[in-house]
N, CA and C atoms as an extended XYZ file, in Angstrom:
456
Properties=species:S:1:pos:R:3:atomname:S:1:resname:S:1:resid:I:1 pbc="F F F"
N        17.845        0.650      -30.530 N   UNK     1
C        18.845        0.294      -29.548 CA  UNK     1
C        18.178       -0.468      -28.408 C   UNK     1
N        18.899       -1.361      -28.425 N   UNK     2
C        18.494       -2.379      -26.553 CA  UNK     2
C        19.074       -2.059      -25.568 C   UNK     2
N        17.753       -2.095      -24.208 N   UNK     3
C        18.697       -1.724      -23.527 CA  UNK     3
C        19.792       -3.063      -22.835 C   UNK     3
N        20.400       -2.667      -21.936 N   UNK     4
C        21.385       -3.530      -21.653 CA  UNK     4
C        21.096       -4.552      -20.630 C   UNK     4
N        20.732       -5.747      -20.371 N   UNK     5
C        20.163       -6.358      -19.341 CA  UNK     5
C        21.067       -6.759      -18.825 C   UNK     5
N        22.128       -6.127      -18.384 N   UNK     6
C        22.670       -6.418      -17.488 CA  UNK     6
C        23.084       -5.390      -16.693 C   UNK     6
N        22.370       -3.781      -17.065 N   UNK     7
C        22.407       -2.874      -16.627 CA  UNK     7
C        21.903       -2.866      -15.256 C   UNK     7
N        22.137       -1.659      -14.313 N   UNK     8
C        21.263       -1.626      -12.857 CA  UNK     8
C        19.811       -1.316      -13.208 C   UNK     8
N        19.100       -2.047      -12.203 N   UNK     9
C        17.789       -1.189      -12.554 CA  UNK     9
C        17.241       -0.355      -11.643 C   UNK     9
N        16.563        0.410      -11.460 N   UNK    10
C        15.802        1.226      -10.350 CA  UNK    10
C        15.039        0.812       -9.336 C   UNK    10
N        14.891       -0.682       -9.948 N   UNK    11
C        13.889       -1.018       -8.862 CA  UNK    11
C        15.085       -2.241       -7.605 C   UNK    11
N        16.117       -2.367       -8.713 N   UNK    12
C        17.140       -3.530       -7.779 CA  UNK    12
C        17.395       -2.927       -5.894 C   UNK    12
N        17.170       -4.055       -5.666 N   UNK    13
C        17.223       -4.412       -4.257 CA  UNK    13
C        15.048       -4.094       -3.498 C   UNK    13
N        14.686       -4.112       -4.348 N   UNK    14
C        13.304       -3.801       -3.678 CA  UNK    14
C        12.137       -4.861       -3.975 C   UNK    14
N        11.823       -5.575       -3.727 N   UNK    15
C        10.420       -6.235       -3.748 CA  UNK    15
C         9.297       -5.770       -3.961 C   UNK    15
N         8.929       -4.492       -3.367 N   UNK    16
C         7.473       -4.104       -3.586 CA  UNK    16
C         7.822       -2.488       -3.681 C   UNK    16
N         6.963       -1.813       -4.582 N   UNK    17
C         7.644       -0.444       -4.593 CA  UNK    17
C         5.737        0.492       -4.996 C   UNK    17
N         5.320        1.166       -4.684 N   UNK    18
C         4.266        2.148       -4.494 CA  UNK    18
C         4.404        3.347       -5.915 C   UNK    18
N         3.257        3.374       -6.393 N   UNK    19
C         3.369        3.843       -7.615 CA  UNK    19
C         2.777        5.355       -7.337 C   UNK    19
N         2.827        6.390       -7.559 N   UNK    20
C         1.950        7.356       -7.885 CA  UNK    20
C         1.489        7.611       -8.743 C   UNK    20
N        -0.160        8.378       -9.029 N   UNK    21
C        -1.238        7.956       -9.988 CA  UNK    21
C        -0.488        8.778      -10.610 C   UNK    21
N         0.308        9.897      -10.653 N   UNK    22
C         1.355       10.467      -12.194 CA  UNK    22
C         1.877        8.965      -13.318 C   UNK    22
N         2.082        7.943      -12.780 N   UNK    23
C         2.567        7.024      -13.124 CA  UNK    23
C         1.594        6.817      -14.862 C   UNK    23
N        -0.158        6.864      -13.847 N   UNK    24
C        -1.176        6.546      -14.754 CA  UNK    24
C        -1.234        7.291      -15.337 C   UNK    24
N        -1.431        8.495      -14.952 N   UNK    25
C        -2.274        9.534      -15.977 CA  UNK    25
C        -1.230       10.260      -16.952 C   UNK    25
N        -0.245        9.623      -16.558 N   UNK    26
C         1.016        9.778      -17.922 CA  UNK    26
C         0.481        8.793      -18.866 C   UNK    26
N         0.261        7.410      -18.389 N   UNK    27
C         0.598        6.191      -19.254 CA  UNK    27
C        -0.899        6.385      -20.408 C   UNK    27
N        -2.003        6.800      -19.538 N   UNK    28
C        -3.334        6.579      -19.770 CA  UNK    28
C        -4.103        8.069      -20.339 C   UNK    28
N        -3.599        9.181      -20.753 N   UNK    29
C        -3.444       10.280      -20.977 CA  UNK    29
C        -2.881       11.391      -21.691 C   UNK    29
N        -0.958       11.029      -21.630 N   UNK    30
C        -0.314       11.442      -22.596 CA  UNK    30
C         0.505       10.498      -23.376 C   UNK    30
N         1.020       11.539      -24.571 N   UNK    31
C         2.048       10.503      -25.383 CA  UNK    31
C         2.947       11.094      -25.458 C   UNK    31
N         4.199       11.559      -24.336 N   UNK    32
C         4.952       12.236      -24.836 CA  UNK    32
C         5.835       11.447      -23.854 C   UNK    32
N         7.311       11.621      -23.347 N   UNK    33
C         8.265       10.828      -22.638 CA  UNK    33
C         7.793       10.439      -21.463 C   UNK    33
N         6.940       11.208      -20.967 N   UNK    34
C         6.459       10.741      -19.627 CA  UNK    34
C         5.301        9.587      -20.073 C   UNK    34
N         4.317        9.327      -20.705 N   UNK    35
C         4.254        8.381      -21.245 CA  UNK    35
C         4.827        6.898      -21.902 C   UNK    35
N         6.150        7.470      -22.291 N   UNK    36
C         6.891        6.587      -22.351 CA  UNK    36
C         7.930        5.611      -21.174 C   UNK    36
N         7.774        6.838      -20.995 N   UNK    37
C         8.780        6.280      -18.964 CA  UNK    37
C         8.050        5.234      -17.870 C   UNK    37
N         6.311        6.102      -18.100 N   UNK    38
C         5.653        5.206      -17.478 CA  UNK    38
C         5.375        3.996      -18.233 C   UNK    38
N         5.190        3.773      -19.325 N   UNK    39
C         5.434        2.205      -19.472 CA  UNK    39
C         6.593        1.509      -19.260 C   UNK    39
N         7.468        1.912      -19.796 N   UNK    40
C         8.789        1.453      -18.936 CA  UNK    40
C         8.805        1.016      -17.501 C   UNK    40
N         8.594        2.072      -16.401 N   UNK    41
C         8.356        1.560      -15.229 CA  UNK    41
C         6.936        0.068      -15.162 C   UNK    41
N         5.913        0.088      -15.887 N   UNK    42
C         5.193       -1.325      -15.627 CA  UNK    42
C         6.330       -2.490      -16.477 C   UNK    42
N         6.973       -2.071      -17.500 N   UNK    43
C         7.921       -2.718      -17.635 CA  UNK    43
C         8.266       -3.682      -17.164 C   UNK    43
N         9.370       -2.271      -16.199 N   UNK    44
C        10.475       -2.858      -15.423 CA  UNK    44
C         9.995       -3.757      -14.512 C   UNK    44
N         8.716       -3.754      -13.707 N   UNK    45
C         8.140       -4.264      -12.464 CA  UNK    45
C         7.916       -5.660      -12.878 C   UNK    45
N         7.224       -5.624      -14.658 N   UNK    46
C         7.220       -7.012      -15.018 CA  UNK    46
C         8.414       -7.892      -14.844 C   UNK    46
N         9.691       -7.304      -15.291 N   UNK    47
C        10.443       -8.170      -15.625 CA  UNK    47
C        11.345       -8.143      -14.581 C   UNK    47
N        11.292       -7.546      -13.418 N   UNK    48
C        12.128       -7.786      -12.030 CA  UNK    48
C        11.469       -8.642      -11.195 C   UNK    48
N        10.014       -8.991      -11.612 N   UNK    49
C         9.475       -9.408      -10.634 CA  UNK    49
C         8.909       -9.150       -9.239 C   UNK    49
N         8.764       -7.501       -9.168 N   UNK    50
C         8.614       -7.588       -8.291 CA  UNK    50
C         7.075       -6.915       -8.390 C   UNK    50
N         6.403       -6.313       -6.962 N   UNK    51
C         4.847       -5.763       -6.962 CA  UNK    51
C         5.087       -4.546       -6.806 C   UNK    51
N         3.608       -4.192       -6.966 N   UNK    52
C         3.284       -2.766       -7.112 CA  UNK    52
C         2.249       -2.797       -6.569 C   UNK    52
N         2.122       -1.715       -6.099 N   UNK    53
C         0.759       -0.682       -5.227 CA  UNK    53
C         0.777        0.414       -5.580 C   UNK    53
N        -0.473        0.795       -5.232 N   UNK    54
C        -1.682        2.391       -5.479 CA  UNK    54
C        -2.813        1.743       -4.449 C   UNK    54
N        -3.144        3.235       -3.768 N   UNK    55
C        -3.999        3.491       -3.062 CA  UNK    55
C        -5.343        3.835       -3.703 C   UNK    55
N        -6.384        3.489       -3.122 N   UNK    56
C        -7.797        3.857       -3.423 CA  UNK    56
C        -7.809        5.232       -3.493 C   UNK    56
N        -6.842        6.175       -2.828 N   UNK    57
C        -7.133        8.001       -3.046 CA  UNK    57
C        -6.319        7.599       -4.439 C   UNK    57
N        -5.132        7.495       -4.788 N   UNK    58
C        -4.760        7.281       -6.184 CA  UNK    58
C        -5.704        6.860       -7.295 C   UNK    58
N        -6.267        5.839       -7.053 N   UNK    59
C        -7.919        5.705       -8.041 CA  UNK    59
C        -8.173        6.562       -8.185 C   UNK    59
N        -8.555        7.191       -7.084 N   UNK    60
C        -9.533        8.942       -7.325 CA  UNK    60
C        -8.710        9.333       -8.256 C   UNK    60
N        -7.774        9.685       -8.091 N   UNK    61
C        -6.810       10.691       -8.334 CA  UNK    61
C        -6.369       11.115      -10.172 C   UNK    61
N        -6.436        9.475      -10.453 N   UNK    62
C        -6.239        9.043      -11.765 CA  UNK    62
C        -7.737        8.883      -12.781 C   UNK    62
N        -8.521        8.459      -11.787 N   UNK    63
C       -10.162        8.272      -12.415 CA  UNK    63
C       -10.528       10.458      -12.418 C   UNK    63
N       -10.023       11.091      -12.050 N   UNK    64
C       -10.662       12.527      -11.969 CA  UNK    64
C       -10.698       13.337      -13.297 C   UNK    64
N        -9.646       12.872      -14.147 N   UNK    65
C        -9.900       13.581      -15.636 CA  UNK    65
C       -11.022       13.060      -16.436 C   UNK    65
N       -11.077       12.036      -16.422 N   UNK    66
C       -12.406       11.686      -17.352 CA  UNK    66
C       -13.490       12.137      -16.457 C   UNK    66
N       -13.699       12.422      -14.962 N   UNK    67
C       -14.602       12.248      -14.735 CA  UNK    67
C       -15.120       14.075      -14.643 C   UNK    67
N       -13.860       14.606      -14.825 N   UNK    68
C       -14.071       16.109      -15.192 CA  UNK    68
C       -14.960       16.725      -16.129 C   UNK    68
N       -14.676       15.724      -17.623 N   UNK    69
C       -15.592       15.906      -18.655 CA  UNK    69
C       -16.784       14.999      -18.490 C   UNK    69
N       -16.941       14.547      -17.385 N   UNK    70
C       -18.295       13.518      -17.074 CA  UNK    70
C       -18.240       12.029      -18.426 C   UNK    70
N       -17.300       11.728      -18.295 N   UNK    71
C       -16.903       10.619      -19.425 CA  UNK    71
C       -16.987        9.204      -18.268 C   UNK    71
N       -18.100        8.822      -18.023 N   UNK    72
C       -18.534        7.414      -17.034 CA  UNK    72
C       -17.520        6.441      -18.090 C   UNK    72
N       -17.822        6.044      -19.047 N   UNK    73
C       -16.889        4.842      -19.951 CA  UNK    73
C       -15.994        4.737      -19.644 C   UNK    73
N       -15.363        5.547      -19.655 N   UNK    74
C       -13.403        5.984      -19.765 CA  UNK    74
C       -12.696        5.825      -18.256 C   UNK    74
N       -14.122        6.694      -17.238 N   UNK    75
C       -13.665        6.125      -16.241 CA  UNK    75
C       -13.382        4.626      -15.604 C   UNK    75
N       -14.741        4.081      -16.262 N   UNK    76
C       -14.729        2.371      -15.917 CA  UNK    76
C       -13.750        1.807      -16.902 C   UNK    76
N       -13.082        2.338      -17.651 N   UNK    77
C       -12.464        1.615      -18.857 CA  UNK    77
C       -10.551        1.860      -18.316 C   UNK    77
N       -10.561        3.015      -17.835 N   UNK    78
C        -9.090        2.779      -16.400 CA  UNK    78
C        -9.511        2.346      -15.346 C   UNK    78
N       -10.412        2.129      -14.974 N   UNK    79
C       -10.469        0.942      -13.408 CA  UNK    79
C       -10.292       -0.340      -14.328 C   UNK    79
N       -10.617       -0.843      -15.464 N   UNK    80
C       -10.535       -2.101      -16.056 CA  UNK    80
C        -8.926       -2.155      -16.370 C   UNK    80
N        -8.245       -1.095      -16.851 N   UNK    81
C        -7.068       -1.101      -17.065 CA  UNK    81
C        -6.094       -1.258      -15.487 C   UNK    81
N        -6.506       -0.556      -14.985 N   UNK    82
C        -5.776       -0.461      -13.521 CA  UNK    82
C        -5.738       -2.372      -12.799 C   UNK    82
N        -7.326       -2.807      -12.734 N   UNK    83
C        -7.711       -3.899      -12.433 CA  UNK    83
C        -7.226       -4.468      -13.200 C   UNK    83
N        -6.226       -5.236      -14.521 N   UNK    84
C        -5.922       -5.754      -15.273 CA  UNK    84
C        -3.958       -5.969      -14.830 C   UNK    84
N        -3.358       -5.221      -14.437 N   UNK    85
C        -2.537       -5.065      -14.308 CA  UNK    85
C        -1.666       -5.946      -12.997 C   UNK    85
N        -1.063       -7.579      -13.465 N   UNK    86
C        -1.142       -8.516      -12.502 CA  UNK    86
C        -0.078       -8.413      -11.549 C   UNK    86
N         0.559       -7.305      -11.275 N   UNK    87
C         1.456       -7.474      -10.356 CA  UNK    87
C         1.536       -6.021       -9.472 C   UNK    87
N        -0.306       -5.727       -9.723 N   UNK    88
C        -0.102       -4.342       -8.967 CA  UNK    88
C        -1.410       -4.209       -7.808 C   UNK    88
N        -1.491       -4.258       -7.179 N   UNK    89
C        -2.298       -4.303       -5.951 CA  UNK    89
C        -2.967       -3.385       -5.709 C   UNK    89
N        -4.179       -2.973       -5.040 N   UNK    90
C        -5.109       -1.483       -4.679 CA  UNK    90
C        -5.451       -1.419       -3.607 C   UNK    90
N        -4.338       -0.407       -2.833 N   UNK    91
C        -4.392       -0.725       -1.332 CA  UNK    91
C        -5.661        0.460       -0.620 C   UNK    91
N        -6.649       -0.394        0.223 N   UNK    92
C        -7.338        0.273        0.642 CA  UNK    92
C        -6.970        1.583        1.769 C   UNK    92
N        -7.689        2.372        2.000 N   UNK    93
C        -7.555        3.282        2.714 CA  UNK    93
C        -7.967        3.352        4.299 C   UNK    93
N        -7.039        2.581        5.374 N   UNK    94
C        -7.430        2.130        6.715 CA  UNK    94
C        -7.680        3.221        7.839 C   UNK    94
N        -7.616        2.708        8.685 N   UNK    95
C        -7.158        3.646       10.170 CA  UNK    95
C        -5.288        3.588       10.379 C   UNK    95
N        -4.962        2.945       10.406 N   UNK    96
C        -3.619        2.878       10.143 CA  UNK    96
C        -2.752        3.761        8.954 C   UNK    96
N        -3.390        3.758        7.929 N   UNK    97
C        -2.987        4.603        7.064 CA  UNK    97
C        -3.406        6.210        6.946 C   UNK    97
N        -4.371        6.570        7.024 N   UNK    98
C        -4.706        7.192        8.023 CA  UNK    98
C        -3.990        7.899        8.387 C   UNK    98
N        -3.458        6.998        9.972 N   UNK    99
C        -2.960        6.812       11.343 CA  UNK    99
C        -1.103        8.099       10.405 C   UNK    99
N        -0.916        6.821        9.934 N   UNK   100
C         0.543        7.272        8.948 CA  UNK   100
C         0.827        8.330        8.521 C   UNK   100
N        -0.863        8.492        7.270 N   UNK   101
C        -0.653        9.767        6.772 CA  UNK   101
C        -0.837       10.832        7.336 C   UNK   101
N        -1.575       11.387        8.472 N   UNK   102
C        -1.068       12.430        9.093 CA  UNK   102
C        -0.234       13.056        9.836 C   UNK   102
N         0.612       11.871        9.988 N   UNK   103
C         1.682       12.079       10.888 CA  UNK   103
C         2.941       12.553       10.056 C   UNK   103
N         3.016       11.966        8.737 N   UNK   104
C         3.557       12.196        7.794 CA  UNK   104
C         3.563       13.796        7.078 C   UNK   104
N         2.205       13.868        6.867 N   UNK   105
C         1.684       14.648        6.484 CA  UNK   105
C         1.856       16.290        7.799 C   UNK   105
N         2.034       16.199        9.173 N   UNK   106
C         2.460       17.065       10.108 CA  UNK   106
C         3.650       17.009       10.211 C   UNK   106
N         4.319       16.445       10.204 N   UNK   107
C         5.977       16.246       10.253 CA  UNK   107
C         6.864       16.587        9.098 C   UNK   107
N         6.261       16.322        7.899 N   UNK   108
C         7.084       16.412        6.557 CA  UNK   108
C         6.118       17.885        5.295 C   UNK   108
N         5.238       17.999        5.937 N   UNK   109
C         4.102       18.942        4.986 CA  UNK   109
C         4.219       18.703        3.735 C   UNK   109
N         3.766       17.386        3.782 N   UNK   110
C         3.282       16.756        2.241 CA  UNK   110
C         1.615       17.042        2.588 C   UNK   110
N         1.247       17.235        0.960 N   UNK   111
C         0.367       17.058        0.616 CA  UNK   111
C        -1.045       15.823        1.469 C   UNK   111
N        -1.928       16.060        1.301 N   UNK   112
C        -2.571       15.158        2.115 CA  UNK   112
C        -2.739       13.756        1.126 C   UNK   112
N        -3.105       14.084        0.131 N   UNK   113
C        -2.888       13.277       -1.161 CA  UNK   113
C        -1.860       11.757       -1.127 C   UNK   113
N        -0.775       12.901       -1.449 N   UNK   114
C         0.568       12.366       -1.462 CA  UNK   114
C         0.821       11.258        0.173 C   UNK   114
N         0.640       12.223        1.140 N   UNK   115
C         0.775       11.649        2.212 CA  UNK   115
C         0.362       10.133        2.659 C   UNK   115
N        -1.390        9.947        1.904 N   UNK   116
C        -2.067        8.683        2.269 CA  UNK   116
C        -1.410        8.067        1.251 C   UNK   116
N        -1.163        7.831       -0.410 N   UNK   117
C        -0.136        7.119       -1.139 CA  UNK   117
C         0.862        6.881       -0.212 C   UNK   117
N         1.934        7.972        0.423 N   UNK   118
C         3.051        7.165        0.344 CA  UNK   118
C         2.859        6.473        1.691 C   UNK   118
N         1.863        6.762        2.821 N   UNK   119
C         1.534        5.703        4.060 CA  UNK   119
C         1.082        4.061        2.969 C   UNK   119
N         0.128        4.492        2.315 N   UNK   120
C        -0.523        3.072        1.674 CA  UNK   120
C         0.589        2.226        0.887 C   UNK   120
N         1.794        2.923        1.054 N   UNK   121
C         3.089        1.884        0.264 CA  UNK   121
C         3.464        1.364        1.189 C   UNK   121
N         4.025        2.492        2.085 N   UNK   122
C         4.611        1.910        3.556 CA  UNK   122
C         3.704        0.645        3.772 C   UNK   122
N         2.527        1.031        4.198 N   UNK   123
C         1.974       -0.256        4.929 CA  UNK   123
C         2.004       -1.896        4.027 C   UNK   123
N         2.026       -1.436        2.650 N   UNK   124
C         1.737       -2.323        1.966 CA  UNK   124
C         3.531       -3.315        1.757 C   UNK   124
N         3.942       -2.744        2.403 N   UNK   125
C         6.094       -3.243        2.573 CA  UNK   125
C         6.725       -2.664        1.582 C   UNK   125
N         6.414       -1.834        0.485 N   UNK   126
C         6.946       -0.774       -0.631 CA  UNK   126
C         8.140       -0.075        0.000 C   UNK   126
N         9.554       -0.484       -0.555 N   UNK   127
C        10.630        0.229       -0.032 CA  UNK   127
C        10.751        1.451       -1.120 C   UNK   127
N        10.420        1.400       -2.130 N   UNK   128
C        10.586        2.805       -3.008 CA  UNK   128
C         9.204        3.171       -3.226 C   UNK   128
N         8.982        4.150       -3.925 N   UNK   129
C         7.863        4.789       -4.402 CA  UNK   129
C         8.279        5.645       -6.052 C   UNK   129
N         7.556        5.602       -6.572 N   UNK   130
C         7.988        5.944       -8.329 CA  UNK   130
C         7.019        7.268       -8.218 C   UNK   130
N         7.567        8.358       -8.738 N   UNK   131
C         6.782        9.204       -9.053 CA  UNK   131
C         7.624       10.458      -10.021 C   UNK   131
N         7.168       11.300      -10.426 N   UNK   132
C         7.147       12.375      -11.328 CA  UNK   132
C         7.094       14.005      -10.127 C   UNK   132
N         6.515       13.761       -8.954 N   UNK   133
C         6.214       14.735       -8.211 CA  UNK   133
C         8.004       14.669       -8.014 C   UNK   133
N         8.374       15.989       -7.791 N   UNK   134
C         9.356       16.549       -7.514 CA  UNK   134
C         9.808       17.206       -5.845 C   UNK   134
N         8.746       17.654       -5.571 N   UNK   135
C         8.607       17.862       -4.089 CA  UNK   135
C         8.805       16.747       -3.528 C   UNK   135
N         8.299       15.249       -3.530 N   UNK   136
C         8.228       14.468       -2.350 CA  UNK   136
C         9.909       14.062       -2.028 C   UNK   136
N        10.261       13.543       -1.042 N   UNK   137
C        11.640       13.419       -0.942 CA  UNK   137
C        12.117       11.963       -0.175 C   UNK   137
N        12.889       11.362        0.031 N   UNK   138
C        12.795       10.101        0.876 CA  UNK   138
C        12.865       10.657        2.341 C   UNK   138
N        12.597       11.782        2.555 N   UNK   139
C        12.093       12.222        3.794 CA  UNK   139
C        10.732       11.009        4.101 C   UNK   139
N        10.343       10.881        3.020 N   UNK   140
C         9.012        9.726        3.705 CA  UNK   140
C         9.433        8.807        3.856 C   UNK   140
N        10.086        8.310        3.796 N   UNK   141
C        10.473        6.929        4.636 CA  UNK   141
C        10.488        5.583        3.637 C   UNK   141
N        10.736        6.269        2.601 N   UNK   142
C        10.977        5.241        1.235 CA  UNK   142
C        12.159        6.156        0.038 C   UNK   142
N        12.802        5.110       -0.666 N   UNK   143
C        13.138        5.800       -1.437 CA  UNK   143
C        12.970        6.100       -2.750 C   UNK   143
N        12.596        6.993       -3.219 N   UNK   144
C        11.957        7.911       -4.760 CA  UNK   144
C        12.725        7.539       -5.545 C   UNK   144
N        12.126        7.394       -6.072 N   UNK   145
C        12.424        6.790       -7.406 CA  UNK   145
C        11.642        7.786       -8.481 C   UNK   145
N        12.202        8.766       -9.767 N   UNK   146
C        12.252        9.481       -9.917 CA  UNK   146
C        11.562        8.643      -11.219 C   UNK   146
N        10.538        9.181      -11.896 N   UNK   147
C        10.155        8.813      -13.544 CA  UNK   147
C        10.970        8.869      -14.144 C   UNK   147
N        12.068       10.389      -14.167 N   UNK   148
C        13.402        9.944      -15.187 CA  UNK   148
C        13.866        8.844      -15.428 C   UNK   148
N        14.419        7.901      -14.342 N   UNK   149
C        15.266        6.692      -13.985 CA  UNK   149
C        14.608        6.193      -14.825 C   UNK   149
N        13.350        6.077      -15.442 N   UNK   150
C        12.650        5.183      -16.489 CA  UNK   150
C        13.278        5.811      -18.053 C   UNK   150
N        14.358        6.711      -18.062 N   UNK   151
C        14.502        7.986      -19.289 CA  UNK   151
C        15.017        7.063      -20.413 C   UNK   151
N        15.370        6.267      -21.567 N   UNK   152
C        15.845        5.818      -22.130 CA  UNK   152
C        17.706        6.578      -22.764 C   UNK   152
């Protein structure tokens, strides 16, 4: 079955939208729907045109299973995958963001994690953020965009 291209999409009305490393370590990790969703979402980004961001703590975040079993290859072999990916950006980790995420992070009691991602979207002009985490809420100042929405 196709889907319908003339359906809504999740990402309509947004230009730049902030990924969380669940995104990866679904895509790069498992094979089960969440795997599948997350390709869908690089998908969708392809074919709306629009960008994507992840933060340098997200690197960590996504590089930490291989590096659990001390697997150096695998790790450099998702930074090659991550780095390959032309419409997705790797937003560094500033004073400003920072600045964001703790304020975020005192005001909303997110995660510290979570917090510098969803500052490093903000800053980066990301009006949604895609994730699988269930806790975060558009209390941050973007709106979530849920992995389901990728559900076939």
């Amino acid at each position: 079955m196709t889907a319908d291209p003339s359906a809504a999409s999740p990402f309509d009305g947004h230009r730049v939208v902030g990924l969380d490393s669940n995104v990866f370590i679904y895509l790069f990790e498992t094979a089960g729907d969440e795997a599948v969703q997350a390709g869908r979402v690089l998908d969708a980004i392809d074919t709306a045109s629009i960008h994507a961001t992840i933060s340098t703590v997200a690197v960590a975040e996504i590089l930490s299973g291989p590096a659990r079993v001390a697997d150096i290859a695998l790790m450099e072999r998702y930074l090659d995958e991550l780095r390959s990916f032309e419409r997705l950006s790797i937003v560094p980790v500033d004073v400003d963001i920072a600045f964001d995420a703790a304020r975020s992070r005192g005001r909303d009691g997110i995660a510290m994690a979570d917090s510098i991602n969803l500052a490093a979207a903000r800053v980066a002009g990301a009006t949604a953020f895609v994730t699988n985490d269930h806790r975060l809420s558009s209390a941050a100042g973007l709106a979530i965009i849920p992995l389901s929405a990728f559900a076939a």
